[in-house]
N, C-alpha and C positions, 0 to 999 in steps of 0.2 A: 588528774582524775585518780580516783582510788578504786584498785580494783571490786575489793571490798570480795564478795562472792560469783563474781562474772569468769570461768573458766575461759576465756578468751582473754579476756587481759590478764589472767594469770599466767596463762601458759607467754603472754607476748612477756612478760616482764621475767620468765624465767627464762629466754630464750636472750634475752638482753643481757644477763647477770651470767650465763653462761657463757656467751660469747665474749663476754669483759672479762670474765677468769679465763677463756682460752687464749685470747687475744693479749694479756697481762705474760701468759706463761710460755707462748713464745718469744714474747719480748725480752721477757729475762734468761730465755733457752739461746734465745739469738748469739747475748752478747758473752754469756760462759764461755764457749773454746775459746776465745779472744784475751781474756781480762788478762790473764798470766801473760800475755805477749804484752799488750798495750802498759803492763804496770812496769815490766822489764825495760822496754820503750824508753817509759817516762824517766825513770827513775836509772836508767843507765846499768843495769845489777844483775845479780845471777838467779835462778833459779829459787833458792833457799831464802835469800831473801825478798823475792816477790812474794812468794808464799806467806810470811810474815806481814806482808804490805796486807796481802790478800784476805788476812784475817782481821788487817785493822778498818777495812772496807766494810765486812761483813757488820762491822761490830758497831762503827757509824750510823750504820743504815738499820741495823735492831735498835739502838738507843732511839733513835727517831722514831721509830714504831712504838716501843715500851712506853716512852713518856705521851705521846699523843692518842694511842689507843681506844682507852675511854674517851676523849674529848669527841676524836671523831664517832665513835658509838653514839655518843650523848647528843651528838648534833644532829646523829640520824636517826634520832628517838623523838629528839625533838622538834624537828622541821622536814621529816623524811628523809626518805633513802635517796630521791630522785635528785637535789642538789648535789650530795655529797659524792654521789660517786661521780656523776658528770663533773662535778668540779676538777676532780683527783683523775679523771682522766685526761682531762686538758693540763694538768700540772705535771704528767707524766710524758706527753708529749712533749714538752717545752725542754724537761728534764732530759731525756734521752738526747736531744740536739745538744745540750750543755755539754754533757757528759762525750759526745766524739766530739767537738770543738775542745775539749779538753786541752790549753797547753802546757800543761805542769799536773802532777801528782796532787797537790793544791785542790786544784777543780776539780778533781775525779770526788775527792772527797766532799765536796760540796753536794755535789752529785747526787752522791750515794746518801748523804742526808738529806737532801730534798724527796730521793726516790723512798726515803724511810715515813717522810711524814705522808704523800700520798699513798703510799702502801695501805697507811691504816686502814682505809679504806676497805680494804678484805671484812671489817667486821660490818658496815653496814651492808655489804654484798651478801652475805653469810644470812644477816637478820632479816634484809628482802627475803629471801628463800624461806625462813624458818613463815615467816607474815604471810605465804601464798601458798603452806605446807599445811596439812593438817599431822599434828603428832605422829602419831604410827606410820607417816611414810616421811619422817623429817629423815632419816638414814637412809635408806633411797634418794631422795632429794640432793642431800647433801654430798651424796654419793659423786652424784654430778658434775661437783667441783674437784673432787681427783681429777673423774675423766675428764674435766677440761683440762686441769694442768696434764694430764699423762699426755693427751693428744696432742697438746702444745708444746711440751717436750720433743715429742717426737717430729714436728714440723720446724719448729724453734731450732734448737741442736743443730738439723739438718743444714737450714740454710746459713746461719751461722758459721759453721764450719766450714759452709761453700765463698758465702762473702768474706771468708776471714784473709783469702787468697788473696783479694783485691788490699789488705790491710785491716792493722786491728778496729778503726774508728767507722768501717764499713756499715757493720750490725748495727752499731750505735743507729744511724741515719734512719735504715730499716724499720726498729724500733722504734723512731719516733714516728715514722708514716704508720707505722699500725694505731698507734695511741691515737693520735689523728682522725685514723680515721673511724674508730668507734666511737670519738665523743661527739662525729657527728653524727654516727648511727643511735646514741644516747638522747642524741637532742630530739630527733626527728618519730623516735618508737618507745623510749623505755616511760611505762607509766609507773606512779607511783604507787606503791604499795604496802604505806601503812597509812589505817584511816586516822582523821583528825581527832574522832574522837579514843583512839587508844594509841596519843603521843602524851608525853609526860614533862612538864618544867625543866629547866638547865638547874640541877642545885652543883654548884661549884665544890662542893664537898667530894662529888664522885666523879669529877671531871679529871682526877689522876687516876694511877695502878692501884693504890690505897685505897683511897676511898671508894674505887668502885668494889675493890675487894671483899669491901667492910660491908657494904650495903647490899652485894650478892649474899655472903654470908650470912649476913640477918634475914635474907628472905629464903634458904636452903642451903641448910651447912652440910646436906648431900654431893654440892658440887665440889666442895673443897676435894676431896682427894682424888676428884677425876681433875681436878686443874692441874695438882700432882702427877697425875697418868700422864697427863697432855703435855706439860713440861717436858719430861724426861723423855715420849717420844720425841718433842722438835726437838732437841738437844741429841736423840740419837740421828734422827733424818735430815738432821741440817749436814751432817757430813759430805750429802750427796753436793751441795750448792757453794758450800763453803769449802773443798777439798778436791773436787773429782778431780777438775783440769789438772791441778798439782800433782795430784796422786799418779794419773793415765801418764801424764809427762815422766815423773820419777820411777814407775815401775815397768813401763813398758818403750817411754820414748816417741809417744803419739805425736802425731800431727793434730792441729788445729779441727784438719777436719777426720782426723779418725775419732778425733774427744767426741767432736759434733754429730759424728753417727751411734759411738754409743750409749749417748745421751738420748738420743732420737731411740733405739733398739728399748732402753730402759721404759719412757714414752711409751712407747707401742703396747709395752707388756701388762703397764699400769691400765692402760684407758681398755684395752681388751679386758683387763680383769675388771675394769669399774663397770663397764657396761654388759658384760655377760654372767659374771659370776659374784656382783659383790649383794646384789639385791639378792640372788638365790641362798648365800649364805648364813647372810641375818635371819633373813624368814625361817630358815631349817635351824639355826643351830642360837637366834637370838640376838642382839646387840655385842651385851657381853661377849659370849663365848666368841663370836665372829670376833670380836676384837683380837681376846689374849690368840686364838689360831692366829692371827696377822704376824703378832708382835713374838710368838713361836717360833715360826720360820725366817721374821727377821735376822731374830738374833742370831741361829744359824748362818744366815745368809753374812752379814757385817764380819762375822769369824773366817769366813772361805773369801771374802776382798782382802780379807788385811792377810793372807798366804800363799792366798796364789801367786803365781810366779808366770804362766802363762796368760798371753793376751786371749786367747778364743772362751778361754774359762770363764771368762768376766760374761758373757753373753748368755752362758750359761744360767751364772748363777743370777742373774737378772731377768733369766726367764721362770727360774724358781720364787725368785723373791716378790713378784708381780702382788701376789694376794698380802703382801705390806700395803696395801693402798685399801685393804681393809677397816684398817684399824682408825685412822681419822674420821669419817664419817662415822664409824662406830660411837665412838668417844661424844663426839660433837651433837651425835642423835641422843647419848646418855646424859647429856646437860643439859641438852634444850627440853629435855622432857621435865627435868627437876627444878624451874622457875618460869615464872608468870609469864605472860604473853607481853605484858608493856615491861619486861623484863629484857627480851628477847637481843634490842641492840646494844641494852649494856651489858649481858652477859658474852655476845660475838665481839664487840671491843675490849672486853676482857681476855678471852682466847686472846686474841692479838698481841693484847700487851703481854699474855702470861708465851705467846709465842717469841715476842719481840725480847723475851727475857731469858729465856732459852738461847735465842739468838744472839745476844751480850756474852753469853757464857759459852757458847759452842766457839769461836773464835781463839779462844783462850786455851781449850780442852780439846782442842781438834786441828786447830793450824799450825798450832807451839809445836806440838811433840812435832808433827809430820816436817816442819821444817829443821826441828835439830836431829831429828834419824834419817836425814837428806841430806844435812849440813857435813861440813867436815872434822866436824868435832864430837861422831857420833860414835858408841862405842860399835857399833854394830848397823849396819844398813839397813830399814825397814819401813819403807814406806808405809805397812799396813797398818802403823802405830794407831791413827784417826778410828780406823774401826773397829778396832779393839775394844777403844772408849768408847762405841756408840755400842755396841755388842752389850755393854755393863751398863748401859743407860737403858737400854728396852728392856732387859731382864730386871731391872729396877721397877720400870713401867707394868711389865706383867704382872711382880708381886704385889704392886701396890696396889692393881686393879683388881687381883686373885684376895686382898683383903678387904674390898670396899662394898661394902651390903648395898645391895637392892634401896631401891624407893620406886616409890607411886609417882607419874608425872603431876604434872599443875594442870 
């Protein structure tokens, strides 16, 4: 069934699409404190060189988003939202048991490509929302899926860090009972919510990163530099996903479960700021501006990780940096407003891929340094090197955004 106009079934399918981003983001909150143990594990190695592994994981599991992307968008434009993401929940499931059955380095990476092509999935997740949102509360809306990731952080992390005791392949198990068990809460509740009459043909032209590039572009070359914006923040925030464990072990000497708490602390601060203060801030101060305020106080924030020296500061500046969970739904609301409605799941497959591309490149620009200023070949000792480079990727993001005029939505 299509919700079509029924606020009951909108509200049930947003409540489905939220709990799939909550339920997604402790699963991959789970298994962070763990990864840097379980890849050392595998691979027999020290520190410096997990971190290195750690980046070619990352980088795996973006390539399988980037290239898939659009596909999975397109599929969800084409035949709905309701197959694709139940699909890609069940593939998640299956994936997570893969990955602690794990016995060799090998498999992890398999893994981590399998969990890249159900990831894509985020865009038709994204585009349900935009199909059951009316424009001017798509930032709001969207808002929603921080606080699902913040609050899943903050449960994720946690117990993670608590199963990490029992061994690193613990979380993994975890992780897969939760995928589990939402695709049978999918099966049983989530409706669909785009009507048949505004899904659109499969043209194989726009089923890549390209071609769907080309084909947003002809319908509003308004989005182009906020793709830009969007870029440059995931390549600055992927630091958190792709570096933390490494970082907390290298500058402070954490445990599995001191990472996992203050993963969960970061968590807490993001999903309190999504759900008390990100809608009041749009409304008073706009899309726009709420944004660059976000990505402001980021880049302060990524400058005070990469120097500090003391572990309680980190909690601090974490409780600073909370209103960075700003700035994506911001973004996300400024795009969705600048193309068509039967637009909507190839432009969220887009994000993906233009995130999954970000993610190719953050592995490179964020694990590399942090592993040779760890390494012993370094001239100088600095863990904080990762966020330096994200620090020069938001302040890129704000310029870009501080040059990008206005437009009328669709």
């Amino acid at each position: 069934m299509t919700p079509g106009g029924d606020p009951h079934a909108h509200r049930t399918a947003i409540r489905f699409i939220v709990a799939t981003l909550f339920i997604d983001a402790i699963g991959f909150g789970i298994v962070m404190p763990v990864v840097p143990t379980l890849v050392m594990a595998l691979e027999h190695g020290t520190l410096a060189h997990a971190t290195r592994t750690g980046g070619w994981l990352a980088l795996i599991y973006a390539l399988a988003q980037f290239l898939l992307g659009p596909l999975i968008g397109g599929l969800g434009d084409r035949f709905g939202r309701r197959p694709v993401l139940i699909g890609a929940l069940g593939g998640f499931a299956i994936d997570y048991l893969l990955m602690g059955f794990s016995p060799s380095i090998g498999w992890l990476f398999v893994g981590r490509a399998l969990a890249g092509v159900f990831g894509a999935s985020f865009g038709p997740a994204t585009a349900a929302l935009a199909d059951v949102s009316a424009p001017e509360d798509r930032a709001k809306t969207f808002g929603l899926i921080s606080a699902a990731f913040g609050i899943g952080f903050v449960v994720g992390p946690a117990i993670g860090g608590l199963l990490g005791a029992f061994g690193p392949r613990a979380p993994f198990y975890a992780a897969a009972t939760l995928a589990a068990c939402n695709f049978v809460y999918g099966l049983a509740f989530f409706p669909e919510t785009l009507a048949i009459d505004r899904r659109r043909a499969l043209d194989p032209k726009r089923l890549n990163p390209l071609g769907a590039l080309l084909a947003i572009r002809r319908a509003g070359r308004e989005v182009l530099p906020l793709l830009a914006v969007y870029f440059f923040w995931q390549v600055a925030t992927l630091v958190y996903p792709v570096t933390w464990a490494f970082y907390a072990i290298a500058s402070f000497g954490w445990s599995s479960t001191m990472i996992g708490l203050s993963l969960a602390w970061a968590g807490l601060v993001m999903a309190v700021a999504q759900l008390a203060l990100v809608g009041r801030i749009v409304a008073n101060l706009g899309e726009r501006r709420a944004a660059m305020l976000g990505m402001a106080i980021s880049t302060l924030g990524f400058l005070g990780y990469a120097f500090v020296r003391e572990g309680w500061i980190v909690f601090v500046l974490m409780t600073i940096t909370g209103l960075q969970s700003i700035v994506q739904p911001a973004v996300m609301a400024m795009m969705s407003r600048r193309v068509a409605a039967d637009q909507q799941g190839e432009l969220q497959g887009l994000n993906g891929s233009v995130a999954a591309l970000a993610a190719i490149l953050a592995p490179l620009v964020l694990t590399q340094p942090l592993a040779y200023f760890t390494g012993p070949h370094a001239p100088f000792y600095f863990p904080g090197a990762a966020f330096v480079i994200s620090a020069a990727a938001t302040a890129t993001a704000f310029l870009v955004l501080l040059a990008t005029p206005r437009a009328e939505s669709h």
